[in-house]
Each structure stands twice: as C-alpha cells, then as structure tokens.
N, C-alpha and C positions, 0 to 999 in steps of 0.2 A: 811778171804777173800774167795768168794765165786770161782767157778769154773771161772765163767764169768765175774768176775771184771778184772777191767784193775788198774792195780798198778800205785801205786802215781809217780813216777819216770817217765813210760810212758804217763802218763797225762800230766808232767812238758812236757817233749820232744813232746806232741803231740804238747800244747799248746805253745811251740815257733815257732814250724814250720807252722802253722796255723796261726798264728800272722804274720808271715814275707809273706806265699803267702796271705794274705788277702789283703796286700798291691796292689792293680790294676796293676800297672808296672810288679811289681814281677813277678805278675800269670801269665801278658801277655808275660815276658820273660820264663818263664818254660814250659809257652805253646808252644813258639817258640821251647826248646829246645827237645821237646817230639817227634818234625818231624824231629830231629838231630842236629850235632851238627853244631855250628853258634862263628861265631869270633864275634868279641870285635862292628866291624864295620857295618856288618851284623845287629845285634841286635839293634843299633843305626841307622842306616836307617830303618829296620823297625816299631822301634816304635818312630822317630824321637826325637832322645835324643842325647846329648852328650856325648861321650867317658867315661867322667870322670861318671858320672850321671851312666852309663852303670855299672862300676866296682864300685860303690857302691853298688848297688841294687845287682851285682852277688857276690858281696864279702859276702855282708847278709845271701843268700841262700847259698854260698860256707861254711861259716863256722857254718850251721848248718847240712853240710853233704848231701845237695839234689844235689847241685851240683861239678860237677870235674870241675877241668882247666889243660890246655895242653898246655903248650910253643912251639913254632915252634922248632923242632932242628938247622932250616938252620937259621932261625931270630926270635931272643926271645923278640922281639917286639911286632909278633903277636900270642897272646891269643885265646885257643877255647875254649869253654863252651861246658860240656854237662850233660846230667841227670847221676845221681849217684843212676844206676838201684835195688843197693844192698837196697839202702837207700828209693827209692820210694817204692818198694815191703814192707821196713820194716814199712813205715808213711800206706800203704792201708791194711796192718793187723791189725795195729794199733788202724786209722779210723774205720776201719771194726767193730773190736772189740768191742771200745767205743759205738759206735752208732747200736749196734746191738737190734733192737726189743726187743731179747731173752731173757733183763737182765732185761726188766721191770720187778720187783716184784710186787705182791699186797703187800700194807703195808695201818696200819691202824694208823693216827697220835697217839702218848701216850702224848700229850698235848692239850689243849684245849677244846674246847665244843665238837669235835668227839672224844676226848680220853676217856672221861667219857663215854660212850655212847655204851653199849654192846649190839648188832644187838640180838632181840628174837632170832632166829634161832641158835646162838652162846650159847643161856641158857639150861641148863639141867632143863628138867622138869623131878618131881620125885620126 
C-alpha cells in the first residue's frame, strides 16, 4: 500500500458514516448540531419531526460515533445531542485523505485494446 492509500478498514468506516449523513434529516440534524448542542425537542421543532422520528435518526449517527448524548442530571427525560468533535476531526482526515487529488496515479490499463498498445515514445530505439 502506498504512502497515500487509505486502508480498507477506513474506507468501511468512511463509507457507513457517509451513508447515514447522506440521509437529508441526518445532515440537517448534524448541521444543527455544529452551532451546538440541541435537545430532543429543539431538533424536532426545527426540522418538524416527531420525537420518536428524532431518536432514530440521532440514535444512527450516535452509534456510529459522530454524535454524544447527555441526560439531564436533574430529569433524565431530557436528552441533549451534540457533535462528537474527536470523531468529526477523525471522518475530515479521513474525507481528506480519501479524496485527495495527490493519489491520482497515472496508470496505463494491462487489459484490453490500451493494454496491448505500447506509446513510441515508451520504445527503445537501437
């Protein structure tokens, strides 16, 4: 594996967490919670959703580690959400990495009509 691959393991972890915010709600709850953090009720007035509807979608993102949850001490009825900063930092190195320009190789196919196909310039003349 080269300097700038990104290993299989991190691709898995990239591609669940990509998959869960790709969901519309999702994204637009993690974007809520990026301007802090937001209870149970909050997040459902503002993307007009139900309670339940709410802790599905946070329970998603919760157990892929993007986000925390916090019980009230005084009433552990109410729930707060927030970004799980260790875990954003580790998905944008990640991101980063993956989709980094830097990794494009040139590569020439060894199948097909280009694989047969050796460029002059590549011939030793002599």
């Amino acid at each position: 594996m080269t300097e700038t691959a990104v290993s299989q393991p991190h691709i898995n972890k990239l591609a669940r967490q990509l998959k869960a915010l790709a969901n519309p709600k999702r994204l637009q709850m993690f974007n809520l919670l990026v301007e802090g953090v937001h209870c149970n009720c909050e997040l459902g007035e503002a993307l007009a959703m139900p309670p339940n509807l709410i802790s599905h979608h946070m329970n998603i993102l919760r157990d892929l580690g993007l986000v925390d949850v916090q019980r009230d001490e005084v009433d552990a009825r109410w729930v707060y959400f927030s970004i799980n900063e260790a875990a954003l930092a580790e998905l944008n190195h990640t991101f980063g990495a993956f989709f980094d320009a830097n990794r494009i190789q040139p590569r020439r196919p060894s199948c097909g009509p280009q694989g047969s196909v050796v460029p002059i310039r590549d011939v030793a003349v002599g």
